[in-house]
FIMI-31044 format. One line per field, with one value per atom (N, C-alpha, C): residue number from 1; residue in one letter; atom name; x, y, z. Coordinates in steps of 0.2 Angstrom, whole numbers. Each point is the difference from the previous one (the first is absolute). Example, Ala and Ser with C-alpha at 12.3 -4.5 7.8 and 13.67 -1.06 7.14 Angstrom:
2
resi <- (1:1:1:2:2:2) $
resn <- (A:A:A:S:S:S) $
name <- (N:CA:C:N:CA:C) $
xx <- (66:-4:4:-2:4:-4) $
yy <- (-28:6:6:5:6:5) $
zz <- (39:0:0:-4:1:3) $
***
This chain:
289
resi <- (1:1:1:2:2:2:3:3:3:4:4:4:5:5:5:6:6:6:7:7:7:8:8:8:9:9:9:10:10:10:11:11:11:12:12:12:13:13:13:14:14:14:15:15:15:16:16:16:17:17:17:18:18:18:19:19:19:20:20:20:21:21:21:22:22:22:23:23:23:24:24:24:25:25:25:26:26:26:27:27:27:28:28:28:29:29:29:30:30:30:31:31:31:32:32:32:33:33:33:34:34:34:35:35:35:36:36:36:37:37:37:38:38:38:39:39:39:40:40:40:41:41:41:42:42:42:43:43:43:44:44:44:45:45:45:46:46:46:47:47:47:48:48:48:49:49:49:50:50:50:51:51:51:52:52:52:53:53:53:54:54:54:55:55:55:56:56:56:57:57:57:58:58:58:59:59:59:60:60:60:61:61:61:62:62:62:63:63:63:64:64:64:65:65:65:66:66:66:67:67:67:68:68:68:69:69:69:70:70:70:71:71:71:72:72:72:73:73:73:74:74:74:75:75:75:76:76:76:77:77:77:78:78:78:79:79:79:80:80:80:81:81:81:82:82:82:83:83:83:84:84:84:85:85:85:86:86:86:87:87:87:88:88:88:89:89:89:90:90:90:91:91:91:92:92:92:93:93:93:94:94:94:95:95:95:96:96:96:97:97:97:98:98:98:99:99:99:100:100:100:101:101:101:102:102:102:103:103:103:104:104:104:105:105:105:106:106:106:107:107:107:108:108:108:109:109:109:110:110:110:111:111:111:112:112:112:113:113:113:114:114:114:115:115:115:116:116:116:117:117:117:118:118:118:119:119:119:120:120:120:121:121:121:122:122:122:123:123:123:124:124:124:125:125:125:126:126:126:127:127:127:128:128:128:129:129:129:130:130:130:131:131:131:132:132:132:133:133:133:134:134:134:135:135:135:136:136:136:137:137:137:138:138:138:139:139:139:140:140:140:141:141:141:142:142:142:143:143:143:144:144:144:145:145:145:146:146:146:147:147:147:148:148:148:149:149:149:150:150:150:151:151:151:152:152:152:153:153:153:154:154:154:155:155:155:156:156:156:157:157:157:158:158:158:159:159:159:160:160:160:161:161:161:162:162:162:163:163:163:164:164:164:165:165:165:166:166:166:167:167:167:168:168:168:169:169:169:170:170:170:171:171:171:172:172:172:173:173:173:174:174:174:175:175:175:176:176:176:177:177:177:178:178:178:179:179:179:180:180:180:181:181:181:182:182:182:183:183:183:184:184:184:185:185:185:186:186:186:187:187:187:188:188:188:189:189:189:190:190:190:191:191:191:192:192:192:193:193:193:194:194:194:195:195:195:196:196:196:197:197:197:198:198:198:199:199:199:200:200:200:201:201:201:202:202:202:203:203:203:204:204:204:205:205:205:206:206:206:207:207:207:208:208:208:209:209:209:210:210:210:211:211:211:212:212:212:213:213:213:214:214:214:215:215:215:216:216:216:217:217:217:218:218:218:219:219:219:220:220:220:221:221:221:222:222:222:223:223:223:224:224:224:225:225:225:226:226:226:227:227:227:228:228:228:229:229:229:230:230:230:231:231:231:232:232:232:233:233:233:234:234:234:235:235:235:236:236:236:237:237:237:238:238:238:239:239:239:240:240:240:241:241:241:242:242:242:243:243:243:244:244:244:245:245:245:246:246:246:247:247:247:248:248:248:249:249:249:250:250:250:251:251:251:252:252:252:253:253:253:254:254:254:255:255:255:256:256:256:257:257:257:258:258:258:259:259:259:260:260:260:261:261:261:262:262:262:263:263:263:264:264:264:265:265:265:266:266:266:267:267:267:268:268:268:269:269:269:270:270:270:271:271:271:272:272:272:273:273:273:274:274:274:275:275:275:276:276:276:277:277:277:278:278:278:279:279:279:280:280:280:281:281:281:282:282:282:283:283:283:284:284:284:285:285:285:286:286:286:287:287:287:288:288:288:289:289:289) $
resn <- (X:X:X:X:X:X:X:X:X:X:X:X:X:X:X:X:X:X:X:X:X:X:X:X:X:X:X:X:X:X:X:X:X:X:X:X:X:X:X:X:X:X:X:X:X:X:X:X:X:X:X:X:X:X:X:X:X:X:X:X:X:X:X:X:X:X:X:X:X:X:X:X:X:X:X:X:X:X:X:X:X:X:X:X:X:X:X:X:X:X:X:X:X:X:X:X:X:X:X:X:X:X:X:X:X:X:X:X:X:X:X:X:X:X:X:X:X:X:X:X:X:X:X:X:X:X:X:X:X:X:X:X:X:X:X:X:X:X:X:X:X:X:X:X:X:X:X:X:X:X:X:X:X:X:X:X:X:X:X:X:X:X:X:X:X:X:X:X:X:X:X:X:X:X:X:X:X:X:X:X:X:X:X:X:X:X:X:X:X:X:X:X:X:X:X:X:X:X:X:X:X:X:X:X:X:X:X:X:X:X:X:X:X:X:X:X:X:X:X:X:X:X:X:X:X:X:X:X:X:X:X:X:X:X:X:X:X:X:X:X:X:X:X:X:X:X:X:X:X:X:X:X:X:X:X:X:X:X:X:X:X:X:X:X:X:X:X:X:X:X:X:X:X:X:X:X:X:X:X:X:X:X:X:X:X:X:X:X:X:X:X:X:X:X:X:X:X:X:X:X:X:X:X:X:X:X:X:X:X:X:X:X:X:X:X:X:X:X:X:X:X:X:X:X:X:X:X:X:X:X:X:X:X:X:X:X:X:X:X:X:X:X:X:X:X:X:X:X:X:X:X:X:X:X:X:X:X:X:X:X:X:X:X:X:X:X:X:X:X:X:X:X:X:X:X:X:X:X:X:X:X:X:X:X:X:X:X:X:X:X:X:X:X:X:X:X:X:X:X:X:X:X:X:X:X:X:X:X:X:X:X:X:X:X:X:X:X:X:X:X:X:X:X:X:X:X:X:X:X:X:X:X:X:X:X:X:X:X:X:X:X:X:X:X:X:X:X:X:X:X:X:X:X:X:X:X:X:X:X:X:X:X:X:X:X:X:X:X:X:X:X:X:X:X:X:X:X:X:X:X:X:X:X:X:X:X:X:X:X:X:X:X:X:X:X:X:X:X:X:X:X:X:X:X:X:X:X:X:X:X:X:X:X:X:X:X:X:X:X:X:X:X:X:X:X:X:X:X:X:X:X:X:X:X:X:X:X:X:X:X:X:X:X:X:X:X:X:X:X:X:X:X:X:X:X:X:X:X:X:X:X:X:X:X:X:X:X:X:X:X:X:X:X:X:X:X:X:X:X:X:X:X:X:X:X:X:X:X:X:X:X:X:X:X:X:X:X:X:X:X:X:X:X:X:X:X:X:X:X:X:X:X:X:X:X:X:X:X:X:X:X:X:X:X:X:X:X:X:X:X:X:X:X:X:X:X:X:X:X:X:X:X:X:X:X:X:X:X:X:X:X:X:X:X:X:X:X:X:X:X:X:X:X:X:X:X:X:X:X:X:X:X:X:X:X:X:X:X:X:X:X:X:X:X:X:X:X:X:X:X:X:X:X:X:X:X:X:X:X:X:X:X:X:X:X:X:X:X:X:X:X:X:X:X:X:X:X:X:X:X:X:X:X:X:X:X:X:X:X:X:X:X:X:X:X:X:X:X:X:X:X:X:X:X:X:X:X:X:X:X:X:X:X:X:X:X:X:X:X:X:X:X:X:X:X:X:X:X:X:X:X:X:X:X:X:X:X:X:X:X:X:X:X:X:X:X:X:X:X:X:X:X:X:X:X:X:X:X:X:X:X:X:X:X:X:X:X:X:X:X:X:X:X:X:X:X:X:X:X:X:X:X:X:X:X:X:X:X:X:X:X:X:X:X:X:X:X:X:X:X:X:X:X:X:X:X:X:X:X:X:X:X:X:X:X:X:X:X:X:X:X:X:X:X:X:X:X) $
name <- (N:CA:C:N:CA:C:N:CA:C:N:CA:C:N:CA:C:N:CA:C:N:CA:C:N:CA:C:N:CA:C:N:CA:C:N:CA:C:N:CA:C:N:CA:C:N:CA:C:N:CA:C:N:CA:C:N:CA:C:N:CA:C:N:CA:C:N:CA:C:N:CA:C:N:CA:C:N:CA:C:N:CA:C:N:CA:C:N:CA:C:N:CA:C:N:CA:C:N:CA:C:N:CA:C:N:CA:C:N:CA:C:N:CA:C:N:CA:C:N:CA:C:N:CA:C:N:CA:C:N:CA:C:N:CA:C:N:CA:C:N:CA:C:N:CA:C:N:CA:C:N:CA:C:N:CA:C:N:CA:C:N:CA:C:N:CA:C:N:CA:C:N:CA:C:N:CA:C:N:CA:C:N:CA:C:N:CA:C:N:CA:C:N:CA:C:N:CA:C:N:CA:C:N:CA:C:N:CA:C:N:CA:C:N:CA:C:N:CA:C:N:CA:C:N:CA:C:N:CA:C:N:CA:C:N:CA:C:N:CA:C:N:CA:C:N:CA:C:N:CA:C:N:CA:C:N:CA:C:N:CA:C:N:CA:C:N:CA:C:N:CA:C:N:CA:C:N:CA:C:N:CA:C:N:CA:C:N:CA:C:N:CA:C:N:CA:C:N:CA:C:N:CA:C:N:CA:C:N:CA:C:N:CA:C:N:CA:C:N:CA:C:N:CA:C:N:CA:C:N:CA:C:N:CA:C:N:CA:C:N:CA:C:N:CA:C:N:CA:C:N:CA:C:N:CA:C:N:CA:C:N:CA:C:N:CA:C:N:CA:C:N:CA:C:N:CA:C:N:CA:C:N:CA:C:N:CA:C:N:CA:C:N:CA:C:N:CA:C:N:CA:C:N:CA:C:N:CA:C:N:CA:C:N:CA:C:N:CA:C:N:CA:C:N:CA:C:N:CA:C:N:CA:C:N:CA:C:N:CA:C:N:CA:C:N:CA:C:N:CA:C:N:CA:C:N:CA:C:N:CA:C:N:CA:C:N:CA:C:N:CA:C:N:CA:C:N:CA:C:N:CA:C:N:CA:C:N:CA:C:N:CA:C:N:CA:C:N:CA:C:N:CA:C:N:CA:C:N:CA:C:N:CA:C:N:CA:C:N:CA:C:N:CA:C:N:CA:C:N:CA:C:N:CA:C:N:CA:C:N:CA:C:N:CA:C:N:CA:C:N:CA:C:N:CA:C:N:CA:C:N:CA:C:N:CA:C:N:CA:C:N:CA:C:N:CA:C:N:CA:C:N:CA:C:N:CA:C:N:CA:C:N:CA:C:N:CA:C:N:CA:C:N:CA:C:N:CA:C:N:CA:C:N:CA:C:N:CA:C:N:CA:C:N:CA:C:N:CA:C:N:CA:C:N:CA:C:N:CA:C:N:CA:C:N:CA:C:N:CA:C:N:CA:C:N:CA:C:N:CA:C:N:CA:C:N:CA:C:N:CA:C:N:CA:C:N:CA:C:N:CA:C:N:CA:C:N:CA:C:N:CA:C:N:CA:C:N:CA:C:N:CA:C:N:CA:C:N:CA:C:N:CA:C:N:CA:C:N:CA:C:N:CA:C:N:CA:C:N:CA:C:N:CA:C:N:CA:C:N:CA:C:N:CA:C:N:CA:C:N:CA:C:N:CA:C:N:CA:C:N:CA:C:N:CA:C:N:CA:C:N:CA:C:N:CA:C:N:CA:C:N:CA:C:N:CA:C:N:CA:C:N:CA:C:N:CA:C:N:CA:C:N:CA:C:N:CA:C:N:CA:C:N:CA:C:N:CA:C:N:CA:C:N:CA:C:N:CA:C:N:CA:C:N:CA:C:N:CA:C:N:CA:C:N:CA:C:N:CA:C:N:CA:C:N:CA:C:N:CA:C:N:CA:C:N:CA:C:N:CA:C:N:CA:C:N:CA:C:N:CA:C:N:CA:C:N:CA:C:N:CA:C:N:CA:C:N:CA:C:N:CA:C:N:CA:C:N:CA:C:N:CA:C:N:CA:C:N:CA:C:N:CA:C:N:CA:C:N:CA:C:N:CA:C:N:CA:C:N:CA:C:N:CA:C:N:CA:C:N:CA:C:N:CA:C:N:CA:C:N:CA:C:N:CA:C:N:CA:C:N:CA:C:N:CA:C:N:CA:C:N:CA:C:N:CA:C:N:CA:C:N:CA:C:N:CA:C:N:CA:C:N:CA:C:N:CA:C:N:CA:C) $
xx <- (-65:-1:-4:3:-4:-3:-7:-5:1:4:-2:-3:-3:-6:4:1:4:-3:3:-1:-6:-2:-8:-4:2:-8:0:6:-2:6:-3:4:6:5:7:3:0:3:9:5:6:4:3:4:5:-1:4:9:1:9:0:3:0:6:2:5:7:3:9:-1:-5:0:-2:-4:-1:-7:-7:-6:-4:2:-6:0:-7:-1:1:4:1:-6:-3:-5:2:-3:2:2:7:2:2:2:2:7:2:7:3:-3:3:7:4:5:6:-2:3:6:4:6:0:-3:1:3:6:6:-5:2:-4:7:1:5:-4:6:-3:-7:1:-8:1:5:-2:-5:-4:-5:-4:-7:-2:-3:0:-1:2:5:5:-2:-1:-1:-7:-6:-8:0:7:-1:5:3:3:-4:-6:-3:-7:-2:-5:3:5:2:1:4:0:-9:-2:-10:-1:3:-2:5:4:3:7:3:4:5:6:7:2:2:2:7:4:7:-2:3:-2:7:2:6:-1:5:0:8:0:8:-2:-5:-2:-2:5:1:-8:1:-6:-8:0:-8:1:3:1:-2:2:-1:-6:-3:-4:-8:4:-7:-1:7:1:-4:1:-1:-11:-2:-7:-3:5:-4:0:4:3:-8:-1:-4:-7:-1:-7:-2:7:-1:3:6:1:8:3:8:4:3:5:6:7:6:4:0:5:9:2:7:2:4:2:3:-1:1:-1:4:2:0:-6:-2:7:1:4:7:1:6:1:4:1:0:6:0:-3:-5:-5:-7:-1:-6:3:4:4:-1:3:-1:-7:-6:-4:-5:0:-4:3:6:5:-4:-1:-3:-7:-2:-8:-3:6:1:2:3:4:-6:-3:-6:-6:-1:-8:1:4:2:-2:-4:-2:-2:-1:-1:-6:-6:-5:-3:-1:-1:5:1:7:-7:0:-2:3:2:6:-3:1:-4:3:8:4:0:-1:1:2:-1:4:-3:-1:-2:3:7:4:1:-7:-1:-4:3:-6:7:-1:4:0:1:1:4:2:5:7:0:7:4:-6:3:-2:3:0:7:2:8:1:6:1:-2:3:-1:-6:-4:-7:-5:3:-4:3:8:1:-3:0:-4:-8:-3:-8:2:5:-2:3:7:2:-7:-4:-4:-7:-2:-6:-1:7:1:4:7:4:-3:-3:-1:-6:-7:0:0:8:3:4:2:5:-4:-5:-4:-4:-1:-3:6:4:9:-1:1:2:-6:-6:-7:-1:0:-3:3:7:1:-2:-4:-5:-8:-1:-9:0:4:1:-1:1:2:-9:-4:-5:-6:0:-4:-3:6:-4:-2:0:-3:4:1:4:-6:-1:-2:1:2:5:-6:4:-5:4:-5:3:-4:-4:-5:-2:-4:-3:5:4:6:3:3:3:-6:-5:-4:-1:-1:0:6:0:6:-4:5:-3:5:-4:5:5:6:8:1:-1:1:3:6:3:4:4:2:-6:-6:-5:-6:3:-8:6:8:1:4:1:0:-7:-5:-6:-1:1:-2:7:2:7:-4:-3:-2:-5:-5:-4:0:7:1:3:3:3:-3:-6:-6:-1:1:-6:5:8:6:0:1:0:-5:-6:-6:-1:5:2:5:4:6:-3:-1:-2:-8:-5:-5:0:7:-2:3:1:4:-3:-6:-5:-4:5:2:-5:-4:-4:3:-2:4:-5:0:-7:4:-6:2:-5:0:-5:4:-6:2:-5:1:-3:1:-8:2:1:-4:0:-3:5:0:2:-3:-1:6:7:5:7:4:5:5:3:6:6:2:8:0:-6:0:2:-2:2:-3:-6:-2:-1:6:-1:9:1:9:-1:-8:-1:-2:2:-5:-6:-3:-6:-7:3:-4:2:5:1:-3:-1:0:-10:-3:-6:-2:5:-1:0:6:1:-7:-4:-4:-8:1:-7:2:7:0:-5:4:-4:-7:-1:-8:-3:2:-1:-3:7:2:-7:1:-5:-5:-4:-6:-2:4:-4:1:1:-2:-6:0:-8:-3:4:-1:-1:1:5:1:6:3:6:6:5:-4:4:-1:4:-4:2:4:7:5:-3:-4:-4:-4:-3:-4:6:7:5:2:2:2:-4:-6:-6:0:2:3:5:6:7:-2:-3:-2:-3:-6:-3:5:6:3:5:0:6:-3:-8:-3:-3:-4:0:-6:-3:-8:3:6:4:3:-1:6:0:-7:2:4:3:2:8:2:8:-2:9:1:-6:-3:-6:1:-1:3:-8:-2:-6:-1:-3:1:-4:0:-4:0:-5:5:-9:-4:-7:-4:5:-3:5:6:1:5:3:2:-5:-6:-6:0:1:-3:6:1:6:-5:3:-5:7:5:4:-1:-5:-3:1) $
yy <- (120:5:-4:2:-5:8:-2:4:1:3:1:6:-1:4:5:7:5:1:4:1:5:4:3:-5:-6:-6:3:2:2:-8:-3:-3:3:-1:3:-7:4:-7:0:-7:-1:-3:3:-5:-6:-5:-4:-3:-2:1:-6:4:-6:-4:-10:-2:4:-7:2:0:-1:0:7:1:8:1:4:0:-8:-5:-1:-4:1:-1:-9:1:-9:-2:-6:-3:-6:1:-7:-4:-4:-6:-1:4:1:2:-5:0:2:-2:-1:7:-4:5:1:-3:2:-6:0:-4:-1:-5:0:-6:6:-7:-2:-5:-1:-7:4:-6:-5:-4:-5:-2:-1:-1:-8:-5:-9:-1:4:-5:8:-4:4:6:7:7:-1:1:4:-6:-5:-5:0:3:2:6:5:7:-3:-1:-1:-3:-5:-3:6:2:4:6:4:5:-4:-4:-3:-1:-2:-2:7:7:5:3:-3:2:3:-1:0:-5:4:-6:1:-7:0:-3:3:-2:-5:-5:-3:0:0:1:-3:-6:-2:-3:-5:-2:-7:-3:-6:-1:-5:-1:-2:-8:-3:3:3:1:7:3:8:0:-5:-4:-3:-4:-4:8:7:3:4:1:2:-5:-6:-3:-2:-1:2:5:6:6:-1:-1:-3:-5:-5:-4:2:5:6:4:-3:9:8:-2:8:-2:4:3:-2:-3:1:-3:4:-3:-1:-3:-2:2:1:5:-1:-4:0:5:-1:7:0:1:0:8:5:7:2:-4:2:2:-1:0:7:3:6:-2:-2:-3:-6:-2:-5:6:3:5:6:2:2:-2:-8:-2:-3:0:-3:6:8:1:6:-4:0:-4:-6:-7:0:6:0:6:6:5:-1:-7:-2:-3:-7:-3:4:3:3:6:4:7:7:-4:6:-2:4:-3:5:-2:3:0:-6:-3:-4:2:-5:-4:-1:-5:-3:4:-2:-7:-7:-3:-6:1:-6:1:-6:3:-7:-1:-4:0:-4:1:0:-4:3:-6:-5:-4:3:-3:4:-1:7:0:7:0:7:2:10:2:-4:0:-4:-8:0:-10:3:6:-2:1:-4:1:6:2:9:-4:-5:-2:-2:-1:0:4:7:6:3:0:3:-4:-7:-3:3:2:2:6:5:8:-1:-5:0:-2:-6:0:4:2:4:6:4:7:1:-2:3:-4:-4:-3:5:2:6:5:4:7:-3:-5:-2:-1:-4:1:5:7:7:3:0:2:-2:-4:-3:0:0:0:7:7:6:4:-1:5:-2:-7:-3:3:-2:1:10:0:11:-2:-2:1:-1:-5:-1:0:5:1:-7:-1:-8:0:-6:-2:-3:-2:-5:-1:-7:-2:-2:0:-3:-5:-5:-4:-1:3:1:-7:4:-6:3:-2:1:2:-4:0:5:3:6:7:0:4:-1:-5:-1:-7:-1:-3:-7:-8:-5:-3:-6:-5:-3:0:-3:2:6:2:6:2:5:3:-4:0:1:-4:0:6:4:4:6:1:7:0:-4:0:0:-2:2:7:3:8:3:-1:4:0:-5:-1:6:0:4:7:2:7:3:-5:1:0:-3:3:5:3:6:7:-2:4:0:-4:-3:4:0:4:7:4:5:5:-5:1:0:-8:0:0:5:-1:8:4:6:-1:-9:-1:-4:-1:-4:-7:-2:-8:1:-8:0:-5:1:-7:-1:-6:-2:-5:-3:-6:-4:-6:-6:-1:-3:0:-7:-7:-4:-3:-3:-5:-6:-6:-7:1:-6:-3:-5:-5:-7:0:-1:0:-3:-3:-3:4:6:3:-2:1:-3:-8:-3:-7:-3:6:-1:-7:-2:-6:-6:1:-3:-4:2:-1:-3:0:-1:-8:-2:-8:-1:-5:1:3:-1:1:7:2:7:4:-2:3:1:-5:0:5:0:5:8:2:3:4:-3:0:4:-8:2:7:1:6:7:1:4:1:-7:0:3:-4:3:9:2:8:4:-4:3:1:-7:-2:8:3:6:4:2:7:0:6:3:-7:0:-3:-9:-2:-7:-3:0:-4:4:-3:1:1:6:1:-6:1:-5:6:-4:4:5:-2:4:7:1:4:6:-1:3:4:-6:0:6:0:5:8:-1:8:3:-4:0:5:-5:3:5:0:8:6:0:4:3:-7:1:4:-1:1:7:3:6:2:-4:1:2:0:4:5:4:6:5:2:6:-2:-8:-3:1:1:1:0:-5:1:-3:-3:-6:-4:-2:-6:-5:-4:-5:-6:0:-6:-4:-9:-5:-4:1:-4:-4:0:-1:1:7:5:-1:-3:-2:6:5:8:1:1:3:-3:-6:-2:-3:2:-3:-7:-6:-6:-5:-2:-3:-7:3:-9:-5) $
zz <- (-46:6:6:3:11:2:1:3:10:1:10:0:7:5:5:-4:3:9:2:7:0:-6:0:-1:-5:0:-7:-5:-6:-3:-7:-4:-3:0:-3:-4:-7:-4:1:2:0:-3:-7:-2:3:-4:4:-3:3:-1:-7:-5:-3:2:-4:1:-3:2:-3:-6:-6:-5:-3:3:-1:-1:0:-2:0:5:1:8:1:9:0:5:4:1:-3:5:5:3:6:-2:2:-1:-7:-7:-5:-2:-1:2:-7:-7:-7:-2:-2:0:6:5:8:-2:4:3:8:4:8:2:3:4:9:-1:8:3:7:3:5:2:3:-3:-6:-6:0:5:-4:6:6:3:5:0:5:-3:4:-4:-6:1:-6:-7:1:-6:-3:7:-2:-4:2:-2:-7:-2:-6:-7:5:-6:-3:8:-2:-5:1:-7:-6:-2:-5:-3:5:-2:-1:2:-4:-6:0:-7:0:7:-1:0:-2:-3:8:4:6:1:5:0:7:-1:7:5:5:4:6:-1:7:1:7:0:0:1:0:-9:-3:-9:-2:3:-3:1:6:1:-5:2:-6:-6:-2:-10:2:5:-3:-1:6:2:-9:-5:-5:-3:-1:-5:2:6:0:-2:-1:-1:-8:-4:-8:0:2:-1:1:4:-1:-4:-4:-7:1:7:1:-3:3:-2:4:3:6:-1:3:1:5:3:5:1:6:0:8:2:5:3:6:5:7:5:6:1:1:1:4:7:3:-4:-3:-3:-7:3:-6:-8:-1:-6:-4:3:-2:-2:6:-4:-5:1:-5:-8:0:-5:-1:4:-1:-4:1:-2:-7:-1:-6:-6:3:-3:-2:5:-2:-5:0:-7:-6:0:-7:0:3:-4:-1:5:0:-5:-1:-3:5:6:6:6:6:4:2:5:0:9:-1:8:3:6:5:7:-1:7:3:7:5:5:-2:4:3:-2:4:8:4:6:4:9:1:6:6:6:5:2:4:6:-2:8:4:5:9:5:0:8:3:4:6:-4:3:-2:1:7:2:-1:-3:-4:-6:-5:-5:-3:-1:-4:-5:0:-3:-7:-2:-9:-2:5:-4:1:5:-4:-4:0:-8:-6:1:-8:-1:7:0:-2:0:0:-9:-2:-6:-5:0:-5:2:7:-1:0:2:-2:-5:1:-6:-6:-2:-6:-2:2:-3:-1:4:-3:-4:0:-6:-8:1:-5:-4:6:-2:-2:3:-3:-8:-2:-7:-4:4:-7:1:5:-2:-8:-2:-3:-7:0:-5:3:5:1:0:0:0:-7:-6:-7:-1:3:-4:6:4:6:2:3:2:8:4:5:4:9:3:6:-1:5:6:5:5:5:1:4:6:5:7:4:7:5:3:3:7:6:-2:7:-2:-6:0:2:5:0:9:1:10:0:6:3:-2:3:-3:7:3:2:-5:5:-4:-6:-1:-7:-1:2:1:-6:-4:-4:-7:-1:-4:0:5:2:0:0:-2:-6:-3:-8:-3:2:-3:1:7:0:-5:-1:-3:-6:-5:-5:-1:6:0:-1:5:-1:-6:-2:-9:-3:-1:-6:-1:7:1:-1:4:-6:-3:-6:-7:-5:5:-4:0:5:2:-10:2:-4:-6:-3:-8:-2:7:-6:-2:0:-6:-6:1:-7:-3:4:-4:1:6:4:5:0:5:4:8:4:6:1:3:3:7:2:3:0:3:4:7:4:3:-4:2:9:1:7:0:2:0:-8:-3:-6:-1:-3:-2:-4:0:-2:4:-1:5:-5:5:-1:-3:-2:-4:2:2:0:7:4:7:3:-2:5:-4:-6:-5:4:4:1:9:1:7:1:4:2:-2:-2:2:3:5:4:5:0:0:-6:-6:-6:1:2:2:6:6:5:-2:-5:-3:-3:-5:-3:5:5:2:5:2:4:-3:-8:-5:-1:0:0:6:4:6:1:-1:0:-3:-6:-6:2:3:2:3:5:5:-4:-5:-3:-1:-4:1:-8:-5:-6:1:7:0:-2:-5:-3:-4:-5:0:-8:-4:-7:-4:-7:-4:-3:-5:-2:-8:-2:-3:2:5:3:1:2:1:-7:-4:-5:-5:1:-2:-1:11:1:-3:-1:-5:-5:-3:-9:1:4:-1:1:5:2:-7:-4:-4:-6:0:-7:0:-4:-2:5:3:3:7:2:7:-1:-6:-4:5:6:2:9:0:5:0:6:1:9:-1:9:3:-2:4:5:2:4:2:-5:-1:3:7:4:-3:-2:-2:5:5:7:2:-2:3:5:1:5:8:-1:4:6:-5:4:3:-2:4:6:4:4:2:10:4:0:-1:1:1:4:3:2:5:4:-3) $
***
């Protein structure tokens, strides 16, 4: 039972919701028994938020389109004692996620948690210099990948009142230099949480979403594909940025990774439709200069 301070100043005892197993309360970070698909899980968030469920006990499907880092973020988490299986997967694509989370109910026997976390940056440019095909690749993996994922895992997470995390940004929240394509695929992400949580939480489904800022993290390997010394430019610009926030500096991919789990775990049970900035205070304050 959870004791709160009614509106007269008197204690009112609350029960609390048990898990999907029935009669006993989630404690933080306590996964045992759980099955969590997490995409874009071979680097970054999605690889910090994979390992950290596994380190609570969950069995984790890892999903990404890049092979070797996928395996090697599966076979890390095997090496720390946890659970994990690898399953390639291109979100954008119907029948890839289709069979992906085909592949995660044959192995796992259920599905509990989805963690929407593949995403992609799109470049830098104006609206007018951006060519039509690369905002449809921004809008195909960072919005349809996942409705295609919530599509194919709810009528599993409706069976065992599970959870969807959706990982959005800062930039789906205010506008962003040259980023047009990656700042309204992020708001689209955002508003589907908050629908999603509308629909399925009289079925029992929670849907939340982070909304990281600057993070210590090179995007799909964006400046890993640059020169040198743009790949440096690239970097300090970041820093940079970070440096004025209220916090400054840029999060480590763990401290993201953190928020994740709490959303997914029972310690957020009376949370839906959230939308949870990790940004180091950096919506709070117009700081451009």
């Amino acid at each position: 039972m959870l004791q709160i301070l009614t509106s007269r100043g008197a204690l009112q005892s609350v029960p609390m919701t048990p898990d999907a197993e029935g009669g006993r309360t989630t404690t933080p970070e306590k996964f045992d028994g759980r099955v969590a698909l997490v995409t874009g899980a071979s680097s970054g968030i999605g690889r910090a938020t994979a390992r950290a469920l596994a380190a609570g006990g969950a069995q984790v499907i890892v999903a990404d389109v890049d092979l070797d880092a996928g395996e090697d973020t599966a076979r890390a988490i095997r090496a720390e004692g946890g659970t994990a299986h690898f399953i390639a997967c291109d979100v954008a694509d119907p029948e890839q996620v289709r069979a992906l989370l085909e592949r995660t109910v044959a192995t796992c026997g259920h599905l509990d948690i989805l963690i929407n976390n593949a995403g992609i940056s799109g470049g830098a440019q104006r609206l007018h210099e951006l060519e039509v095909d690369d905002w449809d690749r921004v809008m195909a993996v960072n919005l349809r990948g996942p409705f295609l994922c919530a599509k194919y895992a709810l009528p599993h997470l409706m069976d065992r009142r599970g959870t969807i995390v959706n990982v959005a940004s800062t930039y789906g929240l205010i506008g962003a230099p040259q980023a047009p394509a990656y700042c309204a695929s992020k708001g689209g992400v955002i508003n589907l949480t908050r629908q999603l949580a509308v629909d399925y939480g009289p079925s029992g489904v929670r849907v939340n979403a982070v909304c990281p800022g600057y993070v210590d993290t090179d995007m799909g390997g964006q400046r890993g594909r640059l020169p040198p010394q743009q790949a440096a430019a690239a970097l300090e610009r970041r820093e940079s940025n970070a440096a004025r926030q209220p916090l400054g500096r840029q999060a480590h991919v763990d401290e993201v990774a953190r928020v994740v789990v709490f959303l997914a775990s029972g310690a957020s049970s009376f949370m839906t439709g959230s939308i949870v900035t990790v940004d180091g205070g950096c919506t709070s304050t117009f700081n451009y200069n």
